[in-house]
MARRO-509958 format. One record per atom (N, C-alpha, C): chain; atom name; x, z, y; residue number from 1. Coordinates in pm, 1 decimal. Each point is the difference from the previous one (the first is absolute). Example, Ala and Ser with C-alpha at 12.3 -4.5 7.8 and 13.67 -1.06 7.14 Angstrom:
# MARRO-509958
+----+----+----------+----------+----------+-----+
: ch : at :     east :       up :    north :   i :
+----+----+----------+----------+----------+-----+
:  A :  N :   1319.0 :    780.0 :   -569.0 :   1 :
:  A : CA :    -89.0 :      0.0 :    119.0 :   1 :
:  A :  C :     90.0 :      0.0 :    120.0 :   1 :
:  A :  N :    -35.0 :    -72.0 :    105.0 :   2 :
:  A : CA :     82.0 :      6.0 :    119.0 :   2 :
:  A :  C :    -77.0 :     73.0 :    109.0 :   2 :
+----+----+----------+----------+----------+-----+
This chain:
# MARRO-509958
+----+----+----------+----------+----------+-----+
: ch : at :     east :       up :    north :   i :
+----+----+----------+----------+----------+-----+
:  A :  N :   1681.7 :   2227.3 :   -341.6 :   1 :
:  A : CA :   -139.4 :    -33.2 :    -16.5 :   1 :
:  A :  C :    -74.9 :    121.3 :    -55.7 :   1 :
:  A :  N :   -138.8 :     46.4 :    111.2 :   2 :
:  A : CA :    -65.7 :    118.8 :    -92.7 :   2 :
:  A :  C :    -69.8 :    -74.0 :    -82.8 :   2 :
:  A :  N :     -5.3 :      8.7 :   -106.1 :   3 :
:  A : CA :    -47.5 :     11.5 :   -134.6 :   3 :
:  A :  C :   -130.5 :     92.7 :    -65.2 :   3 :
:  A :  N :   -100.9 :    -69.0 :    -50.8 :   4 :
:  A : CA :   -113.1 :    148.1 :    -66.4 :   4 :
:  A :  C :    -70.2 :   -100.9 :   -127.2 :   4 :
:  A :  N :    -21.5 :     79.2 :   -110.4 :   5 :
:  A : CA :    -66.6 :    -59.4 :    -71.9 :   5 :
:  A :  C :   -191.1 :     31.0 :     -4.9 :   5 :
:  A :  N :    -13.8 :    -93.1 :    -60.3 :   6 :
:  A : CA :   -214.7 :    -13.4 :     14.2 :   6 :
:  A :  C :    -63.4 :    -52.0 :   -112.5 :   6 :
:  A :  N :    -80.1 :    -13.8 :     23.1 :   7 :
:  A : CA :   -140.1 :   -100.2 :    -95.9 :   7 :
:  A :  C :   -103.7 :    -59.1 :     70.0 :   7 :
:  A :  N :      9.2 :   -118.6 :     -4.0 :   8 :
:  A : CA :   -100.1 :   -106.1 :      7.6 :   8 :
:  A :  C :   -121.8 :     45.8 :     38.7 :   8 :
:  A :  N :    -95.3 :     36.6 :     72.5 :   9 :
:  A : CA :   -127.4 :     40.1 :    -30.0 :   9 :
:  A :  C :    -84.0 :    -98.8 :     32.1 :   9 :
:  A :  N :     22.3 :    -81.3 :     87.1 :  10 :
:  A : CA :    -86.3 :   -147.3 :     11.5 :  10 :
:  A :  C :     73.1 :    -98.9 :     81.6 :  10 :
:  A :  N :      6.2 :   -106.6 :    -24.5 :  11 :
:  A : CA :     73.0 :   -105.7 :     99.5 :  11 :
:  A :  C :   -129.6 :    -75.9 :    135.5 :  11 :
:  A :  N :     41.5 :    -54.3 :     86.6 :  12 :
:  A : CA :   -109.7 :   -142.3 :     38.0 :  12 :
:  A :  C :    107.4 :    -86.6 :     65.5 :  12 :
:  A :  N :    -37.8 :   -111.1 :     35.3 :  13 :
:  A : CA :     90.8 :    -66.9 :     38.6 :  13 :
:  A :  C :    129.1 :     29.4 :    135.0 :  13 :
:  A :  N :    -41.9 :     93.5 :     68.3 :  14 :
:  A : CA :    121.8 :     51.2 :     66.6 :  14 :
:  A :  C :     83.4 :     52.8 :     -0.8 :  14 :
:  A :  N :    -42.5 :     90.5 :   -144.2 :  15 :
:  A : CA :     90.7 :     83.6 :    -43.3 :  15 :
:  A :  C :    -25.9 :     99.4 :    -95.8 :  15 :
:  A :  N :     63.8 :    133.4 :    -79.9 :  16 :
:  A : CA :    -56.2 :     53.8 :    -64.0 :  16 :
:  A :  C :    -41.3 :    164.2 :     29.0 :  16 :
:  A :  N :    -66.2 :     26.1 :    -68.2 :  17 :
:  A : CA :    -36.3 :    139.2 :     61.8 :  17 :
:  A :  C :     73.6 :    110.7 :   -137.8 :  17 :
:  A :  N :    103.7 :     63.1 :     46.0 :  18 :
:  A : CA :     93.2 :    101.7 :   -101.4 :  18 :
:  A :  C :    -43.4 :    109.6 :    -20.3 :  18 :
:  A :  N :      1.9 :     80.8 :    -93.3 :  19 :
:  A : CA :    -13.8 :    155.7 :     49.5 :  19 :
:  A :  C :    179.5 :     79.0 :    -85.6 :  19 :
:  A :  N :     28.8 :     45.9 :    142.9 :  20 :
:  A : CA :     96.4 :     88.1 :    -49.3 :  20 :
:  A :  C :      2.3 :    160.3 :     55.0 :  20 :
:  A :  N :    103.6 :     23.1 :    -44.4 :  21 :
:  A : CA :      5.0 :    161.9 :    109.2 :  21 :
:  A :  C :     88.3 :     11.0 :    118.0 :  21 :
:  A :  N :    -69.4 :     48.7 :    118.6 :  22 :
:  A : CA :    134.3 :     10.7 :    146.3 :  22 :
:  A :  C :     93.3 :     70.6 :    -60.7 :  22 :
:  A :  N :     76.9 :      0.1 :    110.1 :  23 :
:  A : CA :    109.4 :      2.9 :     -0.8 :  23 :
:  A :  C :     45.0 :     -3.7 :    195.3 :  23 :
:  A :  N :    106.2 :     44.1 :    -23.9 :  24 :
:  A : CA :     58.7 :     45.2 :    151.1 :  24 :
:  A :  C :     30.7 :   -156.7 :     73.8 :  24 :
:  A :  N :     31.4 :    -81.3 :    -94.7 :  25 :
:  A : CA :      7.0 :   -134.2 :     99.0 :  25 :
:  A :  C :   -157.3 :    -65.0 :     39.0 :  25 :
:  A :  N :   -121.9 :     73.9 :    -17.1 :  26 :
:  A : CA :   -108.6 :    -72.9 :      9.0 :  26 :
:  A :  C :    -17.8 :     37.8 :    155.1 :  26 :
:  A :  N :     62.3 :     80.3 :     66.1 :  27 :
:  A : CA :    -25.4 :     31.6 :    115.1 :  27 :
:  A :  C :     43.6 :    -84.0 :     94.7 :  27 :
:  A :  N :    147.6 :    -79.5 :    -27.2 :  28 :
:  A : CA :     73.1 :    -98.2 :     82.6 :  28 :
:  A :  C :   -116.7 :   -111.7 :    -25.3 :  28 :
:  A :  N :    -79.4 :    -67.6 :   -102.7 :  29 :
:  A : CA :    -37.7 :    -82.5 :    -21.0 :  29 :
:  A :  C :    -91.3 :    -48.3 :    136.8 :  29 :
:  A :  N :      7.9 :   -153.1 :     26.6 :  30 :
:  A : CA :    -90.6 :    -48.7 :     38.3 :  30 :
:  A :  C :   -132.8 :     16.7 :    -19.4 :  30 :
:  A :  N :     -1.5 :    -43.7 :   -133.5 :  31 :
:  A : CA :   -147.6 :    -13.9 :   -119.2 :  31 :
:  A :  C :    -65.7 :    141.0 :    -39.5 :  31 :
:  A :  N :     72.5 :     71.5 :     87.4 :  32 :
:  A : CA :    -75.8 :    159.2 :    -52.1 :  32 :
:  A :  C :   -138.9 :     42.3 :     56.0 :  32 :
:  A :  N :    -22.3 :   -127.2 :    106.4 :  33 :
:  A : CA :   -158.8 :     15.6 :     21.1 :  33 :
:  A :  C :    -98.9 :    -62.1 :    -73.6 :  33 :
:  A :  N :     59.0 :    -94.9 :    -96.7 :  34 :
:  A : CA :    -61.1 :    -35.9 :    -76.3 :  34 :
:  A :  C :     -7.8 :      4.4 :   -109.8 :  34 :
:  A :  N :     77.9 :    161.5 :    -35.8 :  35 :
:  A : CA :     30.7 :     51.7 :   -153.4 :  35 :
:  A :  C :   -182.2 :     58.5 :      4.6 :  35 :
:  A :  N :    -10.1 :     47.6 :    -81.1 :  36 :
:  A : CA :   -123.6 :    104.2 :    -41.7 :  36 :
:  A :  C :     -9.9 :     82.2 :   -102.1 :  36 :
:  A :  N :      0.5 :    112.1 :     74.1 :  37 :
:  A : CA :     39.9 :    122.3 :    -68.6 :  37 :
:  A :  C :   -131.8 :      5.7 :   -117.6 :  37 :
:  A :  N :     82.5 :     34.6 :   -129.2 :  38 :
:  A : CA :   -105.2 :     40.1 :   -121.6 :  38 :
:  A :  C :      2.5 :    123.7 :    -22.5 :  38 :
:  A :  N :     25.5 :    121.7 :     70.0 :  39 :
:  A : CA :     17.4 :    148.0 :    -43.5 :  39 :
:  A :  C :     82.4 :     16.1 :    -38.2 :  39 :
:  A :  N :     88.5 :    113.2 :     16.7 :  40 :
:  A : CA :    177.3 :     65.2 :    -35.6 :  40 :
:  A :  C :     75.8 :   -117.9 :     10.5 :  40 :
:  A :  N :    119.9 :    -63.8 :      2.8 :  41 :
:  A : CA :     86.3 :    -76.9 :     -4.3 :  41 :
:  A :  C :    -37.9 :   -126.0 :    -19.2 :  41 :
:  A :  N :    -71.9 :    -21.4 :    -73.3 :  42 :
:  A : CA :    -59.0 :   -124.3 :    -59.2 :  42 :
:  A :  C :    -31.0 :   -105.0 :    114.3 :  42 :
:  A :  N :     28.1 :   -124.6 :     51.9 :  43 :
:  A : CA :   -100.8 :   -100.2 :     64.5 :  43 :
:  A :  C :    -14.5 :   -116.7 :      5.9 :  43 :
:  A :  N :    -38.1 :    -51.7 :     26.5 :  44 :
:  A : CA :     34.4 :   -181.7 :     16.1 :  44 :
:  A :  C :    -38.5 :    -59.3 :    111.6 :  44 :
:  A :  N :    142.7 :   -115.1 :    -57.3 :  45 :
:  A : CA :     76.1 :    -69.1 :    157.5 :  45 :
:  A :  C :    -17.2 :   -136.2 :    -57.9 :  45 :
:  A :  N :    -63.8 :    -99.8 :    112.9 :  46 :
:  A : CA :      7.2 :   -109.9 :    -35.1 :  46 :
:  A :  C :    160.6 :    -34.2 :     37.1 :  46 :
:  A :  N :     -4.4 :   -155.7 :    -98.3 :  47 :
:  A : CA :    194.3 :    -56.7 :      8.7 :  47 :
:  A :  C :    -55.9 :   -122.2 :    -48.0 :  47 :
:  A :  N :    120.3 :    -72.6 :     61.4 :  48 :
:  A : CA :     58.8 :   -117.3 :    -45.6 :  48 :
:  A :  C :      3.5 :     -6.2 :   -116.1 :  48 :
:  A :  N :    -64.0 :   -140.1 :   -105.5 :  49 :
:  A : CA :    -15.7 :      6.9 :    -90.6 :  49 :
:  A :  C :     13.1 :   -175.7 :    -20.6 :  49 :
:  A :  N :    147.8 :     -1.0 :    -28.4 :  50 :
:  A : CA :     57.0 :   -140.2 :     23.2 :  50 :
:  A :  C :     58.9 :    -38.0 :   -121.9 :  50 :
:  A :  N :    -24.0 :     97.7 :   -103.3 :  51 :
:  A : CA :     52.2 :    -37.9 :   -134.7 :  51 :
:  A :  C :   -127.5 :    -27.0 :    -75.1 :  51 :
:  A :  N :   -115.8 :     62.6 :     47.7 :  52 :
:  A : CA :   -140.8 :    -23.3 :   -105.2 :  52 :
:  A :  C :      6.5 :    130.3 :    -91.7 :  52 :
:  A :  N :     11.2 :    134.8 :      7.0 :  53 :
:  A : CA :      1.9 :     83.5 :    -96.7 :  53 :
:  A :  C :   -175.6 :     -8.0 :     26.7 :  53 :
:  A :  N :    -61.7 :     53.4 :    -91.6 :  54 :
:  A : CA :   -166.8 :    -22.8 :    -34.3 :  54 :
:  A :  C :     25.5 :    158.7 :     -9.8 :  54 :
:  A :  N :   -188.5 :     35.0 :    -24.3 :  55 :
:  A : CA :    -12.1 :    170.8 :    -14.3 :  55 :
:  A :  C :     56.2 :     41.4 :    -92.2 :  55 :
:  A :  N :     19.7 :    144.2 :    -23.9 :  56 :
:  A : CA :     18.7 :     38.1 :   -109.3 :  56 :
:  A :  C :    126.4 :     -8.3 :     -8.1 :  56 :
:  A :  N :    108.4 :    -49.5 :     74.8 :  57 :
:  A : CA :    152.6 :    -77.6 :    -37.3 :  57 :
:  A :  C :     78.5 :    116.1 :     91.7 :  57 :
:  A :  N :     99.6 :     94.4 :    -90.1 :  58 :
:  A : CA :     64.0 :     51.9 :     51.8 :  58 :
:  A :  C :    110.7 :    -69.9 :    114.9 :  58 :
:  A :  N :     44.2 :     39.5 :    129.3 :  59 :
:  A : CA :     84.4 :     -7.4 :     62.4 :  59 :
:  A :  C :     54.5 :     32.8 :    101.0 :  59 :
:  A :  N :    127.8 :    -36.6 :     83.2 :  60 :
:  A : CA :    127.8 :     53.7 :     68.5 :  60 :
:  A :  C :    -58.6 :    -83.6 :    147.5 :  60 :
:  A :  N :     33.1 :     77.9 :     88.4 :  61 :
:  A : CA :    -63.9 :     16.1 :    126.8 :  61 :
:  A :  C :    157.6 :     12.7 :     92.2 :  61 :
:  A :  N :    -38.3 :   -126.6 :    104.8 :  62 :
:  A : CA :    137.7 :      4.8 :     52.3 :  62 :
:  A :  C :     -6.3 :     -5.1 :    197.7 :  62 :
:  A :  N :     32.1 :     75.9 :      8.5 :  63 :
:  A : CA :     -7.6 :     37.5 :    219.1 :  63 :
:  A :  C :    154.3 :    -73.5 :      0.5 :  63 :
:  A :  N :     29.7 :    -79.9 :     73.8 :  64 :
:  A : CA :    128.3 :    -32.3 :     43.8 :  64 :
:  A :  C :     98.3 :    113.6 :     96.0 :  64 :
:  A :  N :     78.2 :     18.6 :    -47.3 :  65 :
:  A : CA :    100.7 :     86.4 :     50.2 :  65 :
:  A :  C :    -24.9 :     26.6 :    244.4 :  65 :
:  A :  N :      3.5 :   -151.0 :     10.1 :  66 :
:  A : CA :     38.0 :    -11.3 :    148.6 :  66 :
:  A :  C :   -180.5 :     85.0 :     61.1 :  66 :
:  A :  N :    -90.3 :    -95.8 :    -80.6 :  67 :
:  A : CA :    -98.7 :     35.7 :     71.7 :  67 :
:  A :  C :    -67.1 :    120.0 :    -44.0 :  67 :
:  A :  N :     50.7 :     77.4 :    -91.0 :  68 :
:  A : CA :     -7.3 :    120.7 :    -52.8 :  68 :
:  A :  C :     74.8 :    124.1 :    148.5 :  68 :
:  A :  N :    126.5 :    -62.8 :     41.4 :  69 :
:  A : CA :     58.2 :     44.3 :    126.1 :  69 :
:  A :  C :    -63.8 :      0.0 :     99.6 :  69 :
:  A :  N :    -22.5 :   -127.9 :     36.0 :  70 :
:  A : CA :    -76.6 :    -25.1 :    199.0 :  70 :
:  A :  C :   -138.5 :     78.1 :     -5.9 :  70 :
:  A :  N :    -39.2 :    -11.2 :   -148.0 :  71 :
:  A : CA :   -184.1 :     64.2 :     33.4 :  71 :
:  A :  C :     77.8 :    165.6 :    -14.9 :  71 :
:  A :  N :    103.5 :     53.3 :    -68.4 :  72 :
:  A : CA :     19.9 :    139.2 :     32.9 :  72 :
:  A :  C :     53.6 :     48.6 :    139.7 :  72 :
:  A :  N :     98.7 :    -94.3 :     80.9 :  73 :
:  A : CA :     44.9 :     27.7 :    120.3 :  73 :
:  A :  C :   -131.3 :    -11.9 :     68.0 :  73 :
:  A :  N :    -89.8 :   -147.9 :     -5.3 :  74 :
:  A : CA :   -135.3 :     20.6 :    115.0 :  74 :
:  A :  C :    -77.9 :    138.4 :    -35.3 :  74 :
:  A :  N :     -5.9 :     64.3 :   -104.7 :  75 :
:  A : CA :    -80.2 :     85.8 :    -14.4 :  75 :
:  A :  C :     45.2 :    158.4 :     12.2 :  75 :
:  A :  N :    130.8 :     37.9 :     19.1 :  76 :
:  A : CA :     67.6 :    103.2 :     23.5 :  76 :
:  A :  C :     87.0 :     -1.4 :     77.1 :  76 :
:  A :  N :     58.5 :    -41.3 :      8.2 :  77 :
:  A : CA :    145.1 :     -3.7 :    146.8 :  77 :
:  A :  C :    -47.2 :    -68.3 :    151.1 :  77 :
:  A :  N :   -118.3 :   -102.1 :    -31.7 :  78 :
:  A : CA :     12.4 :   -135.8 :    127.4 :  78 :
:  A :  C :    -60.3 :    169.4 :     98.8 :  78 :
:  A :  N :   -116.2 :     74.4 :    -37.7 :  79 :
:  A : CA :    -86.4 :     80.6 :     40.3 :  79 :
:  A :  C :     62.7 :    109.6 :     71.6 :  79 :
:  A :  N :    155.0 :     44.6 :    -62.9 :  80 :
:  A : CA :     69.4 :    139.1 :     28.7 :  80 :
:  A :  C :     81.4 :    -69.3 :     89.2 :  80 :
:  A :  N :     33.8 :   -112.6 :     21.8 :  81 :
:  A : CA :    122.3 :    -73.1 :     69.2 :  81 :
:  A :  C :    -89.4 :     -9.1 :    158.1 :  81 :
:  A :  N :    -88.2 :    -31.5 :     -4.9 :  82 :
:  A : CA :   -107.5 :    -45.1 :    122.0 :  82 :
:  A :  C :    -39.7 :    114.9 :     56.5 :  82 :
:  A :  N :     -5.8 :    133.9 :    -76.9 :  83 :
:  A : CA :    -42.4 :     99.3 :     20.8 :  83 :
:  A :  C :     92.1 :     88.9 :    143.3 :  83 :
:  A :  N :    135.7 :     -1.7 :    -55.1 :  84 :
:  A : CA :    104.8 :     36.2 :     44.1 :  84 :
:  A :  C :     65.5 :   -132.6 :    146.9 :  84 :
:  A :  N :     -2.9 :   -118.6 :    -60.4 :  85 :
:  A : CA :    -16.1 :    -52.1 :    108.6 :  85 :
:  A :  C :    -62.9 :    -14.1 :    136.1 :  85 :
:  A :  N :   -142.2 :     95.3 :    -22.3 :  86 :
:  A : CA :   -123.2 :     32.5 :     82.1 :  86 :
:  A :  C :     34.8 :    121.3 :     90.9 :  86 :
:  A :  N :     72.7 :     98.3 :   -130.7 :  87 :
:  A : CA :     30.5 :    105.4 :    110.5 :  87 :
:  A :  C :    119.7 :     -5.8 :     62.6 :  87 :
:  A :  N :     97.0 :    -98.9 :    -30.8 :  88 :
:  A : CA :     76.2 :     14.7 :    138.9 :  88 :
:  A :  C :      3.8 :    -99.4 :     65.8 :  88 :
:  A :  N :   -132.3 :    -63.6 :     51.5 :  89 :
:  A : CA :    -61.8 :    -93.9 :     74.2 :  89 :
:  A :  C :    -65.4 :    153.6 :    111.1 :  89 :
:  A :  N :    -48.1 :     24.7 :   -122.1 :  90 :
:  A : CA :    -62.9 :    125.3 :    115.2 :  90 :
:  A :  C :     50.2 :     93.3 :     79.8 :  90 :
:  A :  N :    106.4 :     67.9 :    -87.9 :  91 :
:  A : CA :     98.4 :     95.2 :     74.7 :  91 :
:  A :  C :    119.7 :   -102.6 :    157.0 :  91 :
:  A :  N :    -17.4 :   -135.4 :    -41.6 :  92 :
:  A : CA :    103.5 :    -63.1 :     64.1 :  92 :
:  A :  C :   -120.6 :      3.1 :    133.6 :  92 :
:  A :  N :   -111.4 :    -48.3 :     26.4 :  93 :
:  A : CA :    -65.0 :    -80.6 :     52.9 :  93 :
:  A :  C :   -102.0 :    110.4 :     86.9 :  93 :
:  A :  N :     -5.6 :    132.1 :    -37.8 :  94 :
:  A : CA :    -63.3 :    106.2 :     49.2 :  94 :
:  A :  C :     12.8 :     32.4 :    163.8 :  94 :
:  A :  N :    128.6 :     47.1 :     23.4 :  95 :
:  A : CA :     48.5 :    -28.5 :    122.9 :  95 :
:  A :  C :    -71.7 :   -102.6 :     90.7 :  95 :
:  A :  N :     14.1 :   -112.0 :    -36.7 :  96 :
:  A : CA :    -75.9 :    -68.6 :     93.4 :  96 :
:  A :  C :   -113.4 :    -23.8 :      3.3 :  96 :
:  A :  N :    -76.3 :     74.8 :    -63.5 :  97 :
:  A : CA :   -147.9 :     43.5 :     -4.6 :  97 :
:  A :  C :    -45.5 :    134.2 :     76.3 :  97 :
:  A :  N :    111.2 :     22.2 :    -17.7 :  98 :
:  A : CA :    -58.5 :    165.7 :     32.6 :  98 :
:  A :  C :    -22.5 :     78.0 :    -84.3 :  98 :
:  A :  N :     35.1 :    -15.1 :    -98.5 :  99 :
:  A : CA :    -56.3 :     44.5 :   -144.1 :  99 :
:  A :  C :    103.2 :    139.8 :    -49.7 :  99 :
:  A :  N :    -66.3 :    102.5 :    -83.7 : 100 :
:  A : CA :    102.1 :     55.1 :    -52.0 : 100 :
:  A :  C :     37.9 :    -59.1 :   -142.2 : 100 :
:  A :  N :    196.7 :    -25.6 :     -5.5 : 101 :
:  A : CA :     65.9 :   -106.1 :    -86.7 : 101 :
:  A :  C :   -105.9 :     35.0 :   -127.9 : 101 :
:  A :  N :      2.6 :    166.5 :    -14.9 : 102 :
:  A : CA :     18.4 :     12.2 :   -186.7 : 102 :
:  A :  C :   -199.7 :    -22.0 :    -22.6 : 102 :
:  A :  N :    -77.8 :     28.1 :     52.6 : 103 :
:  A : CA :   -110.9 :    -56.7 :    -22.1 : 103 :
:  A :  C :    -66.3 :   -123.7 :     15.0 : 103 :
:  A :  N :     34.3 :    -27.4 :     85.7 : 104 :
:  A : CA :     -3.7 :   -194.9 :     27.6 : 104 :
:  A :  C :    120.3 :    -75.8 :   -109.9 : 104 :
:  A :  N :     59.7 :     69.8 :    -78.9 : 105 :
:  A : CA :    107.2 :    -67.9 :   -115.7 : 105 :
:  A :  C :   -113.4 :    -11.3 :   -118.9 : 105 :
:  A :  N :    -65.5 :    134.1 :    -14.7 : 106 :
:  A : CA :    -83.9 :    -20.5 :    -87.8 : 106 :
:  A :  C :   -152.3 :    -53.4 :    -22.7 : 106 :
:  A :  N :    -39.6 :    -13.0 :    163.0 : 107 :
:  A : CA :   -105.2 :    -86.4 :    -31.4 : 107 :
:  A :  C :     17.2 :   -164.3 :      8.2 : 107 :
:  A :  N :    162.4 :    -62.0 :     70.4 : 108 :
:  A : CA :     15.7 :   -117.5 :    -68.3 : 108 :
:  A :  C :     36.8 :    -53.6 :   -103.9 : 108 :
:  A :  N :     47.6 :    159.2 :    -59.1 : 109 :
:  A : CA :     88.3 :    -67.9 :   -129.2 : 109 :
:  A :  C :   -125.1 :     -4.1 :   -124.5 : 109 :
:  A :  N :   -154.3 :     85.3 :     13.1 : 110 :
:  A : CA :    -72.4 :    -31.3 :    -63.5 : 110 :
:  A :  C :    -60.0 :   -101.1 :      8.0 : 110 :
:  A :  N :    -36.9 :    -55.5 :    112.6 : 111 :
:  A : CA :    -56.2 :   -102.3 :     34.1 : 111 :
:  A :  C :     89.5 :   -144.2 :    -39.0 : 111 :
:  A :  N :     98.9 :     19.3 :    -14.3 : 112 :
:  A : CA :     79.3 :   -121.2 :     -8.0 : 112 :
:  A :  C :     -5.2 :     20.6 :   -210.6 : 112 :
:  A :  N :     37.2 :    144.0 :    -42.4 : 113 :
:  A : CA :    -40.0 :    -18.8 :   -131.6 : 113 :
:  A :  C :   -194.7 :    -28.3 :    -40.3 : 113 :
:  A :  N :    -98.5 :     21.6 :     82.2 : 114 :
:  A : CA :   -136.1 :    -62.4 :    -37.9 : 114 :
:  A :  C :     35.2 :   -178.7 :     27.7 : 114 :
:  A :  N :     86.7 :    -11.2 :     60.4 : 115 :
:  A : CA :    -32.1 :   -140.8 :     -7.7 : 115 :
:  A :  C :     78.3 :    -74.1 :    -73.5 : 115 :
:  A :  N :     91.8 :     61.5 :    -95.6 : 116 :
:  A : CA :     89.7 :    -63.7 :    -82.3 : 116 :
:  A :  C :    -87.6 :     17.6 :   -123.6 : 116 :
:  A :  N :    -70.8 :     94.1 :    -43.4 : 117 :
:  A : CA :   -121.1 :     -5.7 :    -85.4 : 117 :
:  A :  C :    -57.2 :   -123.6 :    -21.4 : 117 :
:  A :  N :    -54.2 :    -17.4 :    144.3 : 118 :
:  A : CA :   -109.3 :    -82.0 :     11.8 : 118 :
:  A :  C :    104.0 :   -168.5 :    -53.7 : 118 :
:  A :  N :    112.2 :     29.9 :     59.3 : 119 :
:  A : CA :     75.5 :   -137.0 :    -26.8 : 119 :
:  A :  C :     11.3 :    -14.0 :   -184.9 : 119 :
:  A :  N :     55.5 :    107.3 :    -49.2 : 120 :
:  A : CA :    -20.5 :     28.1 :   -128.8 : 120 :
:  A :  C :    -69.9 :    -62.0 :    -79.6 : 120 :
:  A :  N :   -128.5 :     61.6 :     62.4 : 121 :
:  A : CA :   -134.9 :    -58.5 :    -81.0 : 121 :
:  A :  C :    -48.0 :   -111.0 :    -14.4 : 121 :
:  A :  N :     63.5 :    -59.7 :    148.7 : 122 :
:  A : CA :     16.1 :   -153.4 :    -12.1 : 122 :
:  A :  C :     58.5 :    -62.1 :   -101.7 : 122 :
:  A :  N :    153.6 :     22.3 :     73.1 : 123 :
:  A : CA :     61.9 :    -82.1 :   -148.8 : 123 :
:  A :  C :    -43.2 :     40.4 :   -118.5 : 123 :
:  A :  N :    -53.2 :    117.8 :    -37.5 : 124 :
:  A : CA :     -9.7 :     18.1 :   -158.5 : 124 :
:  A :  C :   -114.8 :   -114.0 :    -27.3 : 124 :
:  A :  N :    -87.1 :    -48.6 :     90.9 : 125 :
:  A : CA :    -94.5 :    -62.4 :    -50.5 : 125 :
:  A :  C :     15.2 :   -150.7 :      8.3 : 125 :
:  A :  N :    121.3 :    -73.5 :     68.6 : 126 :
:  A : CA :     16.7 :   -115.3 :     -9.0 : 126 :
:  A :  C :    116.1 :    -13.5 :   -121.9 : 126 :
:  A :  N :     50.3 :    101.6 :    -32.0 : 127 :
:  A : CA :     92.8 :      7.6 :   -108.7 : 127 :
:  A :  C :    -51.4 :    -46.4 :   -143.8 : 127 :
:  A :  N :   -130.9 :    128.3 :     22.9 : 128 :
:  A : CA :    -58.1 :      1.2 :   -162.2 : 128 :
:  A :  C :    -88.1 :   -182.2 :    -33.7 : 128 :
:  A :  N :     35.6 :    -59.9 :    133.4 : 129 :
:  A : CA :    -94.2 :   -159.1 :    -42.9 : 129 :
:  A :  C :    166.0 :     -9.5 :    -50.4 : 129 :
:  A :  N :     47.9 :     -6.4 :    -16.4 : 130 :
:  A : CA :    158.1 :    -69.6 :    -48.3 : 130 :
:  A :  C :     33.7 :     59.0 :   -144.9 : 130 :
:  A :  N :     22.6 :   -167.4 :    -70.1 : 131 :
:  A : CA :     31.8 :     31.0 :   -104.7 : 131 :
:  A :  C :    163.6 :     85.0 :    -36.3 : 131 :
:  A :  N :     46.2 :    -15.9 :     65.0 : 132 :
:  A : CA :    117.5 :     93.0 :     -0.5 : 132 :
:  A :  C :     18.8 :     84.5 :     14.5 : 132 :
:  A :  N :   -111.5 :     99.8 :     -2.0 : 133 :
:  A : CA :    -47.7 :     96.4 :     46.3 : 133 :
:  A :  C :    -63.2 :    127.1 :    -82.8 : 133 :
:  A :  N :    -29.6 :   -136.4 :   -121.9 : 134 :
:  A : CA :   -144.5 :     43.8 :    -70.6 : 134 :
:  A :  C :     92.7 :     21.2 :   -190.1 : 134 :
:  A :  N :    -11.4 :     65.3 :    -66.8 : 135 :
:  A : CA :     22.1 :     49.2 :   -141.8 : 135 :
:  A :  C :      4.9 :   -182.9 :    -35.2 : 135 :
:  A :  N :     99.8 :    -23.0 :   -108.7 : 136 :
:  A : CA :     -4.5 :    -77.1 :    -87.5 : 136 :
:  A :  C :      2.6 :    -17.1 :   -132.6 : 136 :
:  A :  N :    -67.2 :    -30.9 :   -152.5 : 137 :
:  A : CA :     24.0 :      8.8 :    -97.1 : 137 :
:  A :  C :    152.4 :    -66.6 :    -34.4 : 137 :
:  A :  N :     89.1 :     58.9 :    -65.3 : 138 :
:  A : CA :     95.3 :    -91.5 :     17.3 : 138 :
:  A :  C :     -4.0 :     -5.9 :   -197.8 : 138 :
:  A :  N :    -60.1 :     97.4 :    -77.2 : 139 :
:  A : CA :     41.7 :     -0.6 :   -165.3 : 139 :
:  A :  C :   -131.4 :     40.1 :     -9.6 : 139 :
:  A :  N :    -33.5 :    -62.5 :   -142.2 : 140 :
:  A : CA :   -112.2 :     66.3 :    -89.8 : 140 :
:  A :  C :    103.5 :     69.1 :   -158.1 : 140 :
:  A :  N :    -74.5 :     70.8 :    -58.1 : 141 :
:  A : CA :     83.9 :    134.7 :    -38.3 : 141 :
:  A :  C :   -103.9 :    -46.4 :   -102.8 : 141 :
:  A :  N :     96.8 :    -22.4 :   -119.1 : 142 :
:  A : CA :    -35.3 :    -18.8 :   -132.3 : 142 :
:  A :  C :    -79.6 :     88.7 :   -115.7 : 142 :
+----+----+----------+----------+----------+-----+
């Protein structure tokens, strides 16, 4: 489980609004479009706020291990895997185009990586509606 600690800066009923500092797992995050950057490191991320910590209330910030994974594979590997899959779609498939292999490799294998983007961007955005997805308070810090 990634783990980060915060502070309270305001709650409403959906949830609370934290401010902590990134960190290298904020990039896998779902919810990183809905962090907001406060200048240098500093920002805040709304979370799950299923224990009731109120403002002002120090606490521990919890990404689940799995979906900490699938949002890092959709966001770095799904892109390089599709990429490479593209170009030897292209190099295979040239020939019967007429095509020369090694330049027709690379304009399908980009084209097949613009559209794994685009798939990307998708899922990142039906993801971040999911609470499993999204930071949870799991401790308030005495």
């Amino acid at each position: 489980m990634a783990t980060e600690k915060g502070i309270v800066i305001r709650t409403d009923s959906s949830g609370a609004w934290v401010k902590t500092v990134r960190s290298s797992a904020c990039e896998a995050c779902a919810s990183k479009d809905s962090c907001q950057a406060m200048g240098g490191d500093d920002m805040e991320v709304k979370v799950i706020n299923e224990i009731g910590a109120a403002e002002g209330d120090r606490i521990v910030l919890n990404l689940r291990t799995a979906s900490l994974l699938k949002a890092t594979f959709l966001l770095y590997v799904f892109p390089i895997l599709v990429l490479i899959a593209g170009a030897i779609v292209g190099q295979q498939s040239a020939p019967f185009f007429g095509f020369n292999p090694n330049g027709f490799s690379v304009v399908v294998g980009f084209s097949f990586f613009i559209a794994a983007v685009l798939i990307v961007k998708i899922s990142a955005n039906r993801m971040a509606k999911k609470n499993e997805y999204r930071p949870k308070i799991v401790k308030i810090i005495k």
